[in-house]
C-alpha positions in Angstrom: -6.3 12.0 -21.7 -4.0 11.6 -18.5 -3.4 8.3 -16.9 -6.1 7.3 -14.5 -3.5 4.7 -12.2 -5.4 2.6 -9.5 -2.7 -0.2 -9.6 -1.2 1.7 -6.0 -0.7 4.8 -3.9 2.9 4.9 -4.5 2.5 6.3 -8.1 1.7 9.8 -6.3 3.2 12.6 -7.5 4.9 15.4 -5.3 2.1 18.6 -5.3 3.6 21.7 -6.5 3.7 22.9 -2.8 6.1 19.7 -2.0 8.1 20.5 -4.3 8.4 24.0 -3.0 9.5 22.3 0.4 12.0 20.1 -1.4 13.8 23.0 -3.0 13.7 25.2 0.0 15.3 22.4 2.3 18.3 23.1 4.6 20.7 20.3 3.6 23.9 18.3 5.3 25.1 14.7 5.5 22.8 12.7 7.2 25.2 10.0 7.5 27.3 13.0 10.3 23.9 13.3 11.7 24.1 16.8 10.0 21.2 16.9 8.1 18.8 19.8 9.7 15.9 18.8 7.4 16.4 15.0 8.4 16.7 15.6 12.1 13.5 17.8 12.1 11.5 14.8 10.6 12.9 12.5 12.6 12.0 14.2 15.8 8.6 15.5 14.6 7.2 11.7 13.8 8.7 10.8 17.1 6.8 12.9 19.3 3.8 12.3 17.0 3.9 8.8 17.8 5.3 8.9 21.4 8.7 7.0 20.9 11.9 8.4 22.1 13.7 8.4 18.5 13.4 7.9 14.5 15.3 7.2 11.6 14.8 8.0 8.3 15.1 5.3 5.6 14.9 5.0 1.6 11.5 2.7 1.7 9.5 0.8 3.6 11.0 -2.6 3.2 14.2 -1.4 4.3 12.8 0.3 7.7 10.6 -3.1 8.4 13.7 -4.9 7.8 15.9 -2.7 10.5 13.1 -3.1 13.0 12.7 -6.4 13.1 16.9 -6.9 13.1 16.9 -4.6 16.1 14.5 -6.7 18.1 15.8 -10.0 16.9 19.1 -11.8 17.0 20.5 -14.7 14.8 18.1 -17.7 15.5 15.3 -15.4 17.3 12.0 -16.1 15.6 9.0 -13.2 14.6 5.3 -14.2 14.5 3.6 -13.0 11.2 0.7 -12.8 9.1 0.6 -15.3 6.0 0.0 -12.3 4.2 1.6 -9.9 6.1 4.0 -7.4 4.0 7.0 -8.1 6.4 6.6 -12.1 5.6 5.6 -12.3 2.2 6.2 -9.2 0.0 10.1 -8.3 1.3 12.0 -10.6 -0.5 12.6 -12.7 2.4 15.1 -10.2 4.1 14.4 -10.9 7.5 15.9 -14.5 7.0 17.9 -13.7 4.5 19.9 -10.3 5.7 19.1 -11.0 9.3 18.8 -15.0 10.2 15.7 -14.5 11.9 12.7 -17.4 11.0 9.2 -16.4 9.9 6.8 -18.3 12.0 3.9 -16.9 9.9 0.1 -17.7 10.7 -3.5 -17.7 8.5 -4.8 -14.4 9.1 -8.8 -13.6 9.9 -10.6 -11.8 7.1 -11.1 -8.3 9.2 -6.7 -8.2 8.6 -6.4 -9.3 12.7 -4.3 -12.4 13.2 -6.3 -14.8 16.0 -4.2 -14.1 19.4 -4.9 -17.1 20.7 -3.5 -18.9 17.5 -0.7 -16.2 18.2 0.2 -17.7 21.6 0.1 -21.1 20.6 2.6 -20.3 17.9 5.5 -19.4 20.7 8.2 -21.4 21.4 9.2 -23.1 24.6 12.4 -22.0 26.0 14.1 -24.6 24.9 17.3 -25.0 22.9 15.9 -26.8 20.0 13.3 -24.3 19.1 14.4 -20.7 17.6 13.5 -18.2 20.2 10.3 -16.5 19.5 11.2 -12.4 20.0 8.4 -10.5 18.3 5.4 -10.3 17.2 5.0 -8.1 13.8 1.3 -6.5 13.1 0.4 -4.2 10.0 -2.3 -1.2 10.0 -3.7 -1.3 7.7 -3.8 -5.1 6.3 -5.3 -5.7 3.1 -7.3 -1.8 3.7 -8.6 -3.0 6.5 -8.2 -1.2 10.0 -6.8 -3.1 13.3 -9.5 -1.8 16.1 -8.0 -0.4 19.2 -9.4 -3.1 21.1 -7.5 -5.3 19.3 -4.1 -3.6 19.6 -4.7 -3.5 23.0 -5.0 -7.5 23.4 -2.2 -7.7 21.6 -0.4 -5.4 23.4 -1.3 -7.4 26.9 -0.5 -10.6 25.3 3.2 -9.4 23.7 3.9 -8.3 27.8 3.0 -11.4 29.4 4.6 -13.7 27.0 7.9 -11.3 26.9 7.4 -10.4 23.5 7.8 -6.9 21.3 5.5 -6.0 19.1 6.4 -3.8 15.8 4.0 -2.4 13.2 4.3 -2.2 9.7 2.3 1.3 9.9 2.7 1.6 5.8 -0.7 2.9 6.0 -0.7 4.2 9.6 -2.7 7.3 9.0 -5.3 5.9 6.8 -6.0 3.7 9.8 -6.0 7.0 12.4 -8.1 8.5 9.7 -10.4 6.1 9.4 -11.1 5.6 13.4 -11.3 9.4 13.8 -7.8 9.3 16.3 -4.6 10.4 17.0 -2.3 8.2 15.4 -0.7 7.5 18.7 -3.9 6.3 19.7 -3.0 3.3 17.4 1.3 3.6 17.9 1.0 3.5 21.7 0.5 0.2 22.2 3.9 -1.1 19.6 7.6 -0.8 20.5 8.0 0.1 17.1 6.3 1.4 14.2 7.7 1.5 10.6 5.3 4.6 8.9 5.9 4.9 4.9 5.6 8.4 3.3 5.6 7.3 -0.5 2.2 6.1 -0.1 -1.3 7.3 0.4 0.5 10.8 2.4 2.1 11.4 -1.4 5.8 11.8 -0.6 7.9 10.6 -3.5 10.5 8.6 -1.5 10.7 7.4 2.1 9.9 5.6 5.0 10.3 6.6 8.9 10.7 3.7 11.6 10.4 4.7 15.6 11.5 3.0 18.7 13.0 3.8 21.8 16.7 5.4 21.8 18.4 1.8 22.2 16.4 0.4 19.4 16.9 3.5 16.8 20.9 3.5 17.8 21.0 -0.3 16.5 18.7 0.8 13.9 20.7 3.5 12.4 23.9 1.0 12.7 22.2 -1.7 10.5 20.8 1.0 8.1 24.5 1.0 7.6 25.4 -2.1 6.7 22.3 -2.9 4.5 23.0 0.1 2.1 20.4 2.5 3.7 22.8 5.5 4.5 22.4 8.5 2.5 24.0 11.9 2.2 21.8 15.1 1.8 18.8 13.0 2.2 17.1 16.8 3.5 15.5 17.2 -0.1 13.9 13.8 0.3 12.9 14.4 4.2 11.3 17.8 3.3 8.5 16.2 0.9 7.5 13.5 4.0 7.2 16.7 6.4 5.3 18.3 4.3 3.0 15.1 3.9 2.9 14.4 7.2 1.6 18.1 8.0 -0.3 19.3 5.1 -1.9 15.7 3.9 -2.9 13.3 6.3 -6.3 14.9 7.0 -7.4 14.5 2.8 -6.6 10.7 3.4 -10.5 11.2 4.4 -10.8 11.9 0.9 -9.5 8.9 -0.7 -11.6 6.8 1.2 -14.6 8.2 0.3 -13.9 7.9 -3.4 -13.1 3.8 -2.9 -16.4 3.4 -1.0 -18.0 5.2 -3.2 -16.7 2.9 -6.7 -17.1 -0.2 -4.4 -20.4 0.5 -3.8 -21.1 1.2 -7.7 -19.2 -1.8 -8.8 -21.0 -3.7 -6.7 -24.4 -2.3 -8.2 -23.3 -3.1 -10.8 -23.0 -7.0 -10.2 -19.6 -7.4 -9.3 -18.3 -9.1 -6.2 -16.4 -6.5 -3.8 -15.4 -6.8 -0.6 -16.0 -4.5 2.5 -14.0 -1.2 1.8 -13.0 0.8 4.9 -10.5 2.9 3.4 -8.6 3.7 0.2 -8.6 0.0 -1.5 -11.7 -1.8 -3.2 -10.7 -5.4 -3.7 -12.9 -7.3 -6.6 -13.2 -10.9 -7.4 -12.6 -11.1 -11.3 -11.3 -15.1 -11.6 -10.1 -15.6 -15.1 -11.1 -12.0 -16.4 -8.1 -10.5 -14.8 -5.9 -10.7 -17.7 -8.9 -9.1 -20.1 -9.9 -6.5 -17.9 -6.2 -4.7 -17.6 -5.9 -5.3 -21.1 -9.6 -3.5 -21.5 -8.6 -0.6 -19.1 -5.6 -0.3 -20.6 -7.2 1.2 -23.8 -9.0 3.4 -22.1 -5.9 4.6 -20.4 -6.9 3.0 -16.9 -3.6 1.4 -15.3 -4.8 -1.9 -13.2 -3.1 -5.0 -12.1 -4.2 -8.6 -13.5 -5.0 -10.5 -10.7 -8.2 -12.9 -9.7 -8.5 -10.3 -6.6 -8.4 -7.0 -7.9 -7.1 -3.9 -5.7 -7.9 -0.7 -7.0 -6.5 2.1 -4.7 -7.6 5.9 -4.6 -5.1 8.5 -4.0 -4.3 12.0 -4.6 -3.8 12.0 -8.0 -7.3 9.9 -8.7 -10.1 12.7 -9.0 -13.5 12.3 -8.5 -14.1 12.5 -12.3 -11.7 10.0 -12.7 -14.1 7.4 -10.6 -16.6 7.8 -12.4 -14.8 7.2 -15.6 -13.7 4.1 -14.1 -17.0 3.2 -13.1 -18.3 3.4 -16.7 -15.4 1.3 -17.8 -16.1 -1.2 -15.5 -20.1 -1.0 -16.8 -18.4 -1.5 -20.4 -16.7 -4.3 -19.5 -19.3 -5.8 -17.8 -21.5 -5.9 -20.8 -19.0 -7.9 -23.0 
């Protein structure tokens, strides 16, 4: 029985057409700029997303890392989420690697971070403070989508406080999926946007972070320096083209199958939290451990936490929900 894994959406594997696009890539040296296959990418998300330039990373961390280090000096300060990806979940890098200081805030329970708890968080211009540069948002947070509304506050605030205002767009186009828009409906209103392809759009490897030409030239010099430089990096770019122009629109897909065993578990007398897209989060307490252990038999990959995300994705069928479902029904009965 194959491996039913709802632990994340980077376990994807590459479909059989992907692959096709990976061995048919034109290949050079990326690091020369030569690199047809990587230059085709790099211009295509661009002018998807309306920004001048791109560059094309190993992961996500890494092109969150080179954002924020392009927009921030030594001693600059970004505003973040408590449990934003870019505060919590990158090994500290932006301090570390960087020198720049969290300021990180509570975030609401819709994924927003309260702007007016945004602006109070700014520094004075004044030399014993760290200078606050930029505010960092992510889309989705948690599976839950930033309205457009809400981007545009942020946008307005950002401007008249001097700030930038990046996105950690891991999950960009399940957002744009989910509101029924352009992505640039959502990227329009960032001065950059860091957009993963090893998740939900199925690439194996890869991340893609835009900007305006000044930004992407300092960019590509700290990609550099942090490791990030690779050679013919074309077979890698090919599979997020592909992605990006054969799979965004089945995102639609994924969602339906998480609202669709959130709204089962939660018939079934578990506690689950609002699902907009492709994550169901369930409150389990001190079950957690017992539950992956019981999956696990059944060859059902989980996580062991209190709050348990289960994420759809390609490779999750609609068979293989309802298998889970019956699991979870199994379990509940013990």
């Amino acid at each position: 029985m194959p491996l039913i894994d709802l632990r994340s959406d980077t376990v994807t594997q590459p479909t059989a057409a992907m692959r096709d696009a990976m061995m048919a890539a034109e290949l050079g040296d990326d690091v020369y700029g030569e690199d047809p296959t990587v230059n085709r990418l790099e211009t295509w998300l661009a002018n998807e997303l309306g920004f001048d330039a791109a560059l094309f990373v190993p992961t996500g961390t890494m092109s969150n890392l080179l954002g924020l280090m392009a927009h921030c000096e030594r001693g600059d300060e970004y505003i973040v989420g408590q449990q934003a990806h870019t505060y919590k979940y990158e090994g500290g890098g932006a301090a570390v690697l960087g020198s720049i200081q969290p300021q990180p805030i509570d975030g609401d329970v819709d994924g927003s971070l309260d702007l007016a708890k945004v602006e109070a968080a700014i520094k004075q211009d004044d030399f014993h403070f760290a200078r606050t540069r930029l505010l960092a948002l992510e889309n989705t947070m948690q599976g839950k989508v930033l309205p457009l509304d809400y981007l545009a506050a942020a946008r307005e605030l950002t401007r008249r406080r001097g700030l930038s205002l990046h996105l950690d767009g891991a999950r960009l186009y399940n957002a744009a999926v989910k509101l029924g828009v352009p992505a640039r409906a959502i990227t329009q209103h960032f001065d950059s946007v860091s957009v993963c392809l090893s998740k939900g759009l199925g690439a194996p490897v890869g991340s893609v972070l835009c900007g305006s030409t000044v930004l992407i030239a300092k960019a590509r010099r700290l990609r550099k320096m942090v490791g990030g430089g690779m050679r013919q990096a074309g077979v890698l770019a090919a599979a997020g083209l592909y992605a990006l122009q054969h799979q965004v629109q089945r995102l639609d897909e994924d969602h339906a199958k998480a609202a669709h065993l959130g709204q089962a578990l939660a018939e079934l007398g578990y506690s689950v939290e609002p699902v907009q897209t492709n994550m169901v989060y369930v409150q389990l307490g001190e079950r957690a451990s017992q539950l992956k252990a019981f999956m696990a038999d059944r060859n059902i990959a989980v996580t062991a936490a209190p709050r348990l995300r289960l994420i759809t994705h390609l490779d999750v069928g609609s068979a293989d929900i309802e298998l889970v479902i019956e699991a979870f029904a199994a379990f509940r009965s013990i």
